[in-house]
Structures are given as C-alpha cells and as structure tokens.
Steps between C-alpha positions, in 0.01 A plus 500: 500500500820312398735695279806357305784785390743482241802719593340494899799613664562813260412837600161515352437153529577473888281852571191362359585140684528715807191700424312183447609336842391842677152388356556132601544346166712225482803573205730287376815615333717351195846659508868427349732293749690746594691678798255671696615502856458911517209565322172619628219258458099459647476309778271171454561506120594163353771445329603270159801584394537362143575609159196428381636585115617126600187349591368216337090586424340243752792669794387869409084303556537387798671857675176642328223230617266681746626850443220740459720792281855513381667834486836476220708785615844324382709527158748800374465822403666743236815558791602153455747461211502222274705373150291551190239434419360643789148391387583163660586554801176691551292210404726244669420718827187676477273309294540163447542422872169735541321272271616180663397661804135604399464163255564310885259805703206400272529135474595479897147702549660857626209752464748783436805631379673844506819568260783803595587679182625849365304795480740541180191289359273670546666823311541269229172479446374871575830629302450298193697755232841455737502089424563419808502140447702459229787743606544380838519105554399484866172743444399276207587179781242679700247514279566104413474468865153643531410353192578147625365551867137613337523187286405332829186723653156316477213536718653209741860673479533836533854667403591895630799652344707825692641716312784616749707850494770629695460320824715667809527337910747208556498183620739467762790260423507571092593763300300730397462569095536855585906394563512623136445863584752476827785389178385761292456869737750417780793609308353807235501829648237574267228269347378524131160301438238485264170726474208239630406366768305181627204303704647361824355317801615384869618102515221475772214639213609203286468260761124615574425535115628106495289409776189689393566398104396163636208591695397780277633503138299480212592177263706517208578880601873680494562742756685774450630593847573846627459708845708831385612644216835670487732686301896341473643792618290567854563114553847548481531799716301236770763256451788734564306666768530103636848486448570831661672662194435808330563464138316757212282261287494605110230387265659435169372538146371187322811502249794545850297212667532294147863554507574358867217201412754456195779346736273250663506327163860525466521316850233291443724380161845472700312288753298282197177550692187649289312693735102490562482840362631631251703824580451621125101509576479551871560847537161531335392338824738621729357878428154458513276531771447095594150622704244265565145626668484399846146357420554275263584280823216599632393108539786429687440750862850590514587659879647836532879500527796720532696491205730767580592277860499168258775700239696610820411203618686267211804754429580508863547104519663520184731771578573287798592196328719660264694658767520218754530249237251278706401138410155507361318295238566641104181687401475240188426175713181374609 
C-alpha cells in the first residue's frame, strides 16, 4: 500500500508513517520547508517538502497519482493565534486545503482518505444546548471540516474522520504542546483549575488508530477517539509528579475559573488576536467532564498503552527543553 501524508513529519503524522513502514507500506510525506536537522523522523519515509497551500492543482495530482490512501494530519489548531476574523484562518488552513486535497485523492483514483480533527466536534454534536459551534470559531471549523471531508465519501472513495483528544508522548526534536503546562505550574506554589476532566490517549494509540482507520474504518464515519478518561485535577498531580514538584492542586468554582478565563480576553485584545474559543463560553467546556466511551473506537483496534509513562513521558522532555533551552522544532510546524 502507498500512502501520501499531509503534515508527515509532525508528531502524529510521522508515528503513523512509522507504524506503516513497520508493516512495510510504502509512505510518502508532504511537509513545510523547514529546519529539521534535529528532529526525529521514520526511516525509509519519503520526503516532499512543499507548501502545498502553494500548489498549483495538476502539481498537488501528480504527488497523489498511484497512492492508495492519503492521511491529512496538517493545519492549526485553537493554540495558534490569529487577527480577526479568526473564521478565516481556519478555513484558509483546515478546510480548503483539505478539499483541494480530497477533490485531487478522488480524481487521482486514491481508494481512501482519513481526516485528523477535534474531538471538540464531536461534543458539539452530543452537547447541542451549549452551541458549541457558534460560540467557539475553531469547534464550528471542525464541524466545516468534517462536513467538507464527507462531501467526498462514495462507494469508490471512502473518507474516515478522527476525532482526536488530549494526545500525550513526544516526538523527539519538537516541542511538545504540553510546553503550555511547564509555563503555567513551574512557578505557582499552588495550582487553581477547573472541576472536569477529559478523554486522553498515548501519541503511539493515534498512530495505530491512523493506520487501522485505513484498513478498518467504516466510510463516511467520525471517530471520536479515547483510551482513558480522566479528571483535570489527577492529570495534573501526574504532570507535577513528572516535574518532581509538590504543589496542592485546588478545583475552583465555575464563577473563580470565569474570572481568571476573563483575562485571557483582555490579552487576547492587547495582542489583537481573537482566539478559537471564546473565554466568555469556554468555561462551560472547560468544567465538564469531556469523556468519550472507549468503544465508540471500537473499529479502530487501538493497542494498550501507558498513559501515565506517555504524560511523564511529554512533561519530562518539556521540562527539559524549558530548562536547557535546547534547539528543537516549534510544536506549530509541520
């Protein structure tokens, strides 16, 4: 099987390359030109590095002829800030390069196509009465996204959406998102959170529920992924378990956590940025119990993993980064 991957040489993108090789696929990779003398890749995995938001149609054809799937795993999510209105950066980077992508896959005779979302999708659709979508740009993005990818599915082209949670193990070379958490409970002596908690898998997990989404996953079907469910405040006490501190964790009212969420939106105004989602409506989020059944996934065989070792795992490098101040390749890139 030949394999094209859009956003390759990120850290979901390169596991499920390297997953693929391990089964002797061939994989080809599509990534930004940039610096990546220190970061981990699979060995045996070609390479295009291109922009392909550049492309011309008949270029993006011919790096698809005689692929037999095409994984997207590339574009931004909510972290990334932009000028408003936000809305457009989401569909300058997540969907309308996904649809030149799968309008190219189809004509170019790929058999099948999987798409990495948010499993912030799939709460907007269980969660209806919160209005998910039209609160929070980049969830309603993510629903376009799916939206658009299932445009695509026929019996001759089959399209698999993930739904993705809180994804912890690194990729050696770039920094990990969990950086953020490093910033945020290395100073503190104590750490105030939100009730809640959330669905979370290993990096490795994602890279088999890629793999197997191809040779397993039901057409015109979105995922939602999950291995474990956990509460904010056991997670946290992992991560500062991983960065040898011992801090008291407090879980704070709705209306405390509201008044913190408050000052994002004050820096998000100095800064002229409007964020993905909206801290007036995201504590609503924030505070609930983000759970998905382990099932649901059921299609997908994901291994066994250790997802306390994968959270040690990513705050450890991070940790180590932040201290040593080492060279490694911006979590954003791809």
């Amino acid at each position: 099987m030949k394999v094209l991957i859009a956003g390759g040489t990120g850290l979901l993108g390169s596991e499920a390359a390297k997953i693929m090789i391990e089964n002797h696929h061939e994989v080809h990779a599509l990534s930004l030109p940039i610096n990546q003398k220190n970061l981990e890749l699979p060995k045996d995995m070609h390479l295009h590095f291109v922009d392909f938001n550049l492309l011309e149609d008949d270029e993006i054809d011919q790096l698809m002829m005689g692929m037999d799937a095409f994984v997207f795993a590339a574009g931004v999510d909510e972290r990334i800030e932009f000028k408003p209105p936000v809305m457009n950066a989401y569909m300058a980077y997540n969907v309308i390069p996904l649809k030149r992508m799968l309008t190219s896959a189809k004509k170019m005779g790929v058999k099948k196509a999987v798409v990495l979302g948010s499993y912030f999708a799939y709460f907007a659709k269980i969660w209806t009465h919160l209005k998910l979508d039209m609160h929070h740009p980049y969830i309603k993005s993510r629903l376009i996204q799916e939206e658009t990818a299932f445009s695509f599915a026929d019996e001759s082209f089959q399209v698999i959406v993930l739904e993705l949670p809180y994804i912890f193990g690194i990729q050696k070379g770039r920094k990990p998102v969990w950086s953020i958490f490093i910033e945020r409970f290395y100073k503190p002596s104590v750490i105030f959170f939100p009730k809640g908690g959330t669905s979370m898998v290993t990096v490795k997990q994602i890279g088999v529920a890629i793999y197997h989404a191809i040779l397993y996953g039901k057409n015109k079907t979105a995922y939602p992924i999950s291995y474990i469910n956990m509460t904010w405040k056991k997670m946290i006490k992992h991560v500062l378990d991983a960065m040898n501190m011992r801090k008291k964790v407090i879980t704070v009212p709705n209306w405390l956590a509201q008044l913190g969420i408050k000052s994002m939106q004050k820096s998000y105004d100095k800064k002229g940025v409007e964020p993905g989602l909206n801290p007036k409506f995201f504590i609503h989020l924030m505070a609930a119990h983000t759970y998905i059944d382990p099932s649901l996934s059921d299609d997908l065989k994901l291994p066994e993993d250790d997802i306390v070792a994968a959270i040690h795992e990513s705050i450890t490098y991070a940790l180590d980064i932040y201290l040593k101040e080492l060279d490694v390749v911006d979590m954003k890139a791809s």
